[in-house]
N, C-alpha and C positions, 0 to 999 in steps of 0.2 A: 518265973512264968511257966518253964517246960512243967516244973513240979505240979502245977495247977492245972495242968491243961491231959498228964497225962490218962486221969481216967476218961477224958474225949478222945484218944485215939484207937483207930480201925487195928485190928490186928492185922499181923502182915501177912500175915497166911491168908487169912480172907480177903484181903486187897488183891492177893495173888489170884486166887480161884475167880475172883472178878474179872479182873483185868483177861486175863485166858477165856472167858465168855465174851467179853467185848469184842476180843480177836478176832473170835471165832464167828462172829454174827455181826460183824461189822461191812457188812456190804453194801452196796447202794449210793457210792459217792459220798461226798461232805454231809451232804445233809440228812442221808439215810444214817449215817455213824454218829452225827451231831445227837440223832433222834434216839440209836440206841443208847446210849452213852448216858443222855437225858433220862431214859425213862429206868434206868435200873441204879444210877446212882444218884438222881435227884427226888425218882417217883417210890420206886423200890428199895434203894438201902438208906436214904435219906443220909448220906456221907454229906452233901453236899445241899445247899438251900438254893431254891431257884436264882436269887441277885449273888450269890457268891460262884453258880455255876457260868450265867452269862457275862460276869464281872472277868472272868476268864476266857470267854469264848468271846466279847470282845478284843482284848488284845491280842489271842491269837489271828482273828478274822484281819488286823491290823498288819500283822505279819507277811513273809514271803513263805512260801513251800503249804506243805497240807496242813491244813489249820485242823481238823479231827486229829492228828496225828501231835499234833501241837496240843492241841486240848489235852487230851489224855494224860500227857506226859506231865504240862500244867499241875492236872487234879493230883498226878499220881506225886506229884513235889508239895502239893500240898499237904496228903495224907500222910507220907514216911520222906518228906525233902528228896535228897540227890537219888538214892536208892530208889526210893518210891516213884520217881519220875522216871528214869530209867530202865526200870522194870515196865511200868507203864507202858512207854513208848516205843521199845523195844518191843515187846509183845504185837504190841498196835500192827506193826509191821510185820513179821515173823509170818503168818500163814499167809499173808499175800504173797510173802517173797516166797517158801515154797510153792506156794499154786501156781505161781504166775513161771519160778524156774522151771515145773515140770510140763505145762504147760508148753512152754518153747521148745523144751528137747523133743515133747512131742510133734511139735506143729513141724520143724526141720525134718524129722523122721515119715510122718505120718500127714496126711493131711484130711480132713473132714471126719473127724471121728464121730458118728451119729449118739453114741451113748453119751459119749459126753456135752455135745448138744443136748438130748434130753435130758439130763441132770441139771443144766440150768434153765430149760425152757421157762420153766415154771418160777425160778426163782428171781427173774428179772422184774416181773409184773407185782407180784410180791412187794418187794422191796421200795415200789415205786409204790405201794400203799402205806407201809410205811414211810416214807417221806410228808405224802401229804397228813399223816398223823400227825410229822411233829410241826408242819405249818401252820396245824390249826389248834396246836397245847401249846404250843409258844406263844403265836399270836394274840391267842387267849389273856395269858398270865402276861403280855410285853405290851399288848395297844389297849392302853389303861384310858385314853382319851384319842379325841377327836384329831388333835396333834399328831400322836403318834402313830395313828392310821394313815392320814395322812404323809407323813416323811415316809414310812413303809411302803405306799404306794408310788410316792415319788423316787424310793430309791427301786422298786420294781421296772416301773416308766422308764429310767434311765439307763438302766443293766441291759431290761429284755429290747425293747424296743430302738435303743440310741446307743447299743453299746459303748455306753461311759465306763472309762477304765474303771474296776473296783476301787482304789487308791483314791481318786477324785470323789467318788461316792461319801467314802467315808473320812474322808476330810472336810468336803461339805457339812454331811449329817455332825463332825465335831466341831466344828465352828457354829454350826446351825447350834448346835446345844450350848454351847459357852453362850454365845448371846443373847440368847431365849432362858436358860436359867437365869441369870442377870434380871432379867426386864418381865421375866411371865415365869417362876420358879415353878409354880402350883401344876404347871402345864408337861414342863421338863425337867425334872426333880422324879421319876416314876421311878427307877430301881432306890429301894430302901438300903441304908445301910446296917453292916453289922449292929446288934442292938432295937433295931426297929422291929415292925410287928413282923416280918419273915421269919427274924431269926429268934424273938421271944419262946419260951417255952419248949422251943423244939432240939431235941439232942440231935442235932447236927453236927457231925465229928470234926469235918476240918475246919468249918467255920470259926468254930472254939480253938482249936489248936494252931488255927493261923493268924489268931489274933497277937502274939507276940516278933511276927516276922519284923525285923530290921535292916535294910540292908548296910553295906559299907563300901568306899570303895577299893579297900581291900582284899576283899571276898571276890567283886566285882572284876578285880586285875586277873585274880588268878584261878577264876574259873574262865574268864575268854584264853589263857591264854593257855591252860590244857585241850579246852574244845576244839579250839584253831589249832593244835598241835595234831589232834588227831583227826581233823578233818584234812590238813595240807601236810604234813609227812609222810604220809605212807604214797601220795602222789611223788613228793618229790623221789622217794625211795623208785616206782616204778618209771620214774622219768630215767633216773640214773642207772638202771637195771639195763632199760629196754631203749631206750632211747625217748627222745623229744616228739618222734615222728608215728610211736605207737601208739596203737588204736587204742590202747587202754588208756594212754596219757591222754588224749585228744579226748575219750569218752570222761574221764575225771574231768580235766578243765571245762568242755563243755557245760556237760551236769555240773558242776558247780556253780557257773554263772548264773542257771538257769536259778539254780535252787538260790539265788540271791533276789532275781527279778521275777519269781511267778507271785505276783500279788493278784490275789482275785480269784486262787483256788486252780484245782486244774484245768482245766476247761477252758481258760485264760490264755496258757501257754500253751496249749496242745498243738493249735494250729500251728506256733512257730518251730515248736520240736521234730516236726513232723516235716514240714518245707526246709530246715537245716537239716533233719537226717537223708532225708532221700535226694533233695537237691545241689548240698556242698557237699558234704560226707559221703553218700553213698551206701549209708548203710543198710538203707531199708527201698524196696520196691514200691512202686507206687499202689496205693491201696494196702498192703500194709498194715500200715497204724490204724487202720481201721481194723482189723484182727486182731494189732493189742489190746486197742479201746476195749474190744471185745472181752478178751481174757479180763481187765482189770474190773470193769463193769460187773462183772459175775464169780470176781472171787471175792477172800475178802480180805479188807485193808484198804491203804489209801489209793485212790484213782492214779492218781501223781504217778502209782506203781507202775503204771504205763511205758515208764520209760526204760523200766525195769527191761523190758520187751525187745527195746531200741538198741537197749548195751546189749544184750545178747545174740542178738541179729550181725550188728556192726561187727562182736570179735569173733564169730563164728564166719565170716565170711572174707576176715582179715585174722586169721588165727596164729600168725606166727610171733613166736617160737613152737605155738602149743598146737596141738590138735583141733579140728573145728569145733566138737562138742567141750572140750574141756578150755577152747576160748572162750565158746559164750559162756560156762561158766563161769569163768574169773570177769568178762565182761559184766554179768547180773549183777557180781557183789561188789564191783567198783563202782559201780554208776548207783546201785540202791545206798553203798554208803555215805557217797560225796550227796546225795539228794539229800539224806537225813541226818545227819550229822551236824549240820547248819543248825534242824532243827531245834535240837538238844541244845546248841549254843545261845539261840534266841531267848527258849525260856528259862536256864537256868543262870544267865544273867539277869533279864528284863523282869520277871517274875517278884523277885521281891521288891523292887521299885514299885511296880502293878500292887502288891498289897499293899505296900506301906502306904501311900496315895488313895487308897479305897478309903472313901466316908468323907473325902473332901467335895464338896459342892460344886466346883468347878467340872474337877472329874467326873463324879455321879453325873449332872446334867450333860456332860459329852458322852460318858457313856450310854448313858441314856436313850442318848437321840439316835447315836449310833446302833445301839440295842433295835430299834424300829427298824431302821434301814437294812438293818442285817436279815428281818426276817423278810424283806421285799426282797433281798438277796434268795436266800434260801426257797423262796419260791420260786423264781427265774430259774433256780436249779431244778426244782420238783416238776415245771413245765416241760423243761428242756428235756429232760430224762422221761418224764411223761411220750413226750410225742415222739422221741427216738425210742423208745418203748412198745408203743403201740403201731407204728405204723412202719413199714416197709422202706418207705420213700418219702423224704422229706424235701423241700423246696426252699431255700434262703433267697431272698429278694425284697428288693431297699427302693424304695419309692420317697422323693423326696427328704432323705436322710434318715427315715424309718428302718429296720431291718423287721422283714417280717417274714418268720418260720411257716410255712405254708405246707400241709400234710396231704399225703394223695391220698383223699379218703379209701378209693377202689384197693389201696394198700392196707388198709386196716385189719390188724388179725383177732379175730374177735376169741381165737381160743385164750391169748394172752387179755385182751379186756375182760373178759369173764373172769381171768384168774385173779386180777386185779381187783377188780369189786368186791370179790369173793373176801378177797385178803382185806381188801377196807371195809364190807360189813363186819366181819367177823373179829378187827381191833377197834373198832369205834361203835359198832350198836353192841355187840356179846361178850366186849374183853375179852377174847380171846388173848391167850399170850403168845408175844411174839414168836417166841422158839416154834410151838404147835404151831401156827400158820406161816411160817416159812417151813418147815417142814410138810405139811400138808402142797403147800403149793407144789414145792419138787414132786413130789411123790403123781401128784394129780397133774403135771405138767408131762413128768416123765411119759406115763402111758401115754398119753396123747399125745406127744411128739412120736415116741414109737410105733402107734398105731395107725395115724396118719400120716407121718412125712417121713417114713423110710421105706 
């Protein structure tokens, strides 16, 4: 099979200059990176076919920790296996983790730097147009029928308004789909498989080349038990160094559990990381993690990198043996490793299970259904960021079991909505590409934050 399959493979040098793009332009949350992700390797290099890309961003979204961060790594195991995912995922991460470390040493040093305010003035609004782009090219090619509009809107109703754990969501939407393929196929049967009219005629590189995946158990034994080595070793190594009662050990095992229980994206977990840092630990001051939010919001990489922020806070303020700055160093790369390291463990065990099972009926209609609910997800994300976007002051308040986001209009920054619209005319009526209108937006956000608000 490899024999047959290799003139469908990407080369790896161009997987490479990809991936380092994605890095690079990966801002915006889950769904801003879901979107870029989408549109250059499903729309643009056609590596990947629409139901082979969401076939993937299913079981990530099934996952704990950053599901974009997961995706990538996914595609990138599809295109060149362990290597290619690797690469992938690694990258993924890579320019958040430096923005977000130099970020910190600034913010300890420095406080309120106006340039670098307006360097991202512009790019947050942006970004938030891209989001609602890929709500409405997914939703397109995903709500094939009145069903799956439906479940879509049903799993939005439940996320935004009733905060339903994500987990519940999408174990509903899979049970909803086993049942409903069953008894109404024509209904929840909507991603095609390998072979069907998606994938006919069109030179799709991994699709073809991941048609021979097998797993075993194995391969299965002794990849968890490398990944588990090198996510829990080098802890237990700093436990034995430093002791039991250091801030790096306590920031590993912390971040570790987390990175087992954040299902639902970040956003999920933030609130709890946030009341365990400042409230047990001590790490971070109140208000705070709203300055990280900040950094991870407007760099780029996974949001999740937020915490990236937390470790660094925590051993620069408990730095011993080391120096303040050169704890929070070592704090950034404990805490970024134990968070994603997991990652890496997830897919390239689960991952060929996930293929091998793709084009069974059962599966298809669970994934399916779940495929709809994810994009009622993805918009709850594109709202939320929306209105924390545009508006100054937002309002949480729960009326009869409802949660409803309430925005002080009088807070509304209309230089950021113009930017905004700006950015969604210009990729939905003029194709515009992305790169040019994120770059436009800085540029056009910058002066005007330095013109007026310095």
């Amino acid at each position: 099979m490899a024999d047959d399959t290799t003139e469908h493979r990407v080369p790896f040098r161009a997987a490479l200059r990809v991936w380092v793009r994605v890095a690079l332009l990966s801002f915006g949350g889950p769904a801003g990176q879901i979107a870029v992700m989408h549109r250059i390797l499903v729309e643009e290099k056609r590596w990947v076919s629409e139901n082979r890309f969401l076939h993937a961003l299913n079981y990530c979204m099934l996952l704990p920790g950053p599901e974009a961060q997961q995706l990538a790594t996914y595609i990138g195991w599809l295109l060149h296996r362990g290597v290619g995912g690797l690469v992938a995922g690694t990258l993924f991460v890579l320019p958040g983790f430096i923005s977000i470390l130099g970020l910190s040493m600034l913010y300890v040093g420095f406080q309120g730097l106006p340039l670098v305010d307006a360097l991202f003035f512009g790019l947050t609004p942006a970004v938030m147009a891209v989001v609602v782009e890929a709500v409405i090219k997914i939703g397109r090619r995903i709500l094939k029928n009145s069903t799956m509009v439906s479940v879509a809107t049903a799993s939005f109703v439940a996320i935004f308004f009733f905060e339903v754990p994500f987990p519940l969501i999408v174990l509903g939407a899979a049970l909803l789909g086993l049942l409903g393929g069953r008894v109404w196929p024509e209904r929840f049967l909507v991603l095609v498989t390998l072979g069907g009219s998606d994938a006919a005629g069109s030179a799709v590189f991994a699709d073809h080349a991941a048609i021979g995946t097998r797993p075993s158990l194995g391969r299965t034994v002794r990849v968890a038990m490398v990944w588990l080595a090198l996510w829990l070793v080098p802890l237990l190594v700093l436990a034995a160094v430093l002791g039991r009662a250091s801030v790096f050990v306590q920031e590993g095992i912390f971040f570790s559990t987390a990175a087992v229980v954040t299902f639902g994206g970040a956003y999920a977990v933030l609130a709890y990381v946030a009341q365990q840092a400042v409230e047990v630990y001590g790490w971070l001051q109140p208000g705070e993690m709203l300055d990280g939010l900040a950094m991870a919001e407007t760099t780029p990489g996974p949001l999740i990198q937020v915490v990236q922020f937390v470790g660094f806070m925590g051993a620069y303020r408990n730095p011993a043996p080391f120096s303040p700055m050169a704890a929070g160093i070592v704090g950034s790369v404990v805490t970024t490793w134990v968070t994603f390291v997991p990652s890496f463990l997830w897919i390239f065990v689960g991952a060929p299970y996930i293929e091998y099972l793709r084009g069974r009926k059962a599966l298809t209609s669970a994934l399916s259904t779940i495929t709809a609910a994810v994009v009622g997800v993805i918009l709850n994300l594109a709202v939320w960021f929306g209105v924390h976007t545009l508006f100054a002051e937002v309002s949480e308040r729960s009326w009869a079991g409802v949660r409803l986001l309430v925005p002080h209009w009088q807070t509304i920054d209309l230089a950021a909505s113009a930017i905004a619209v700006a950015a969604f005319v210009a990729l939905l009526r003029f194709k515009v590409g992305m790169l040019v209108t994120l770059a436009g937006s800085v540029v056009v956000g910058a002066l005007w934050y330095l013109a007026f608000r310095t």
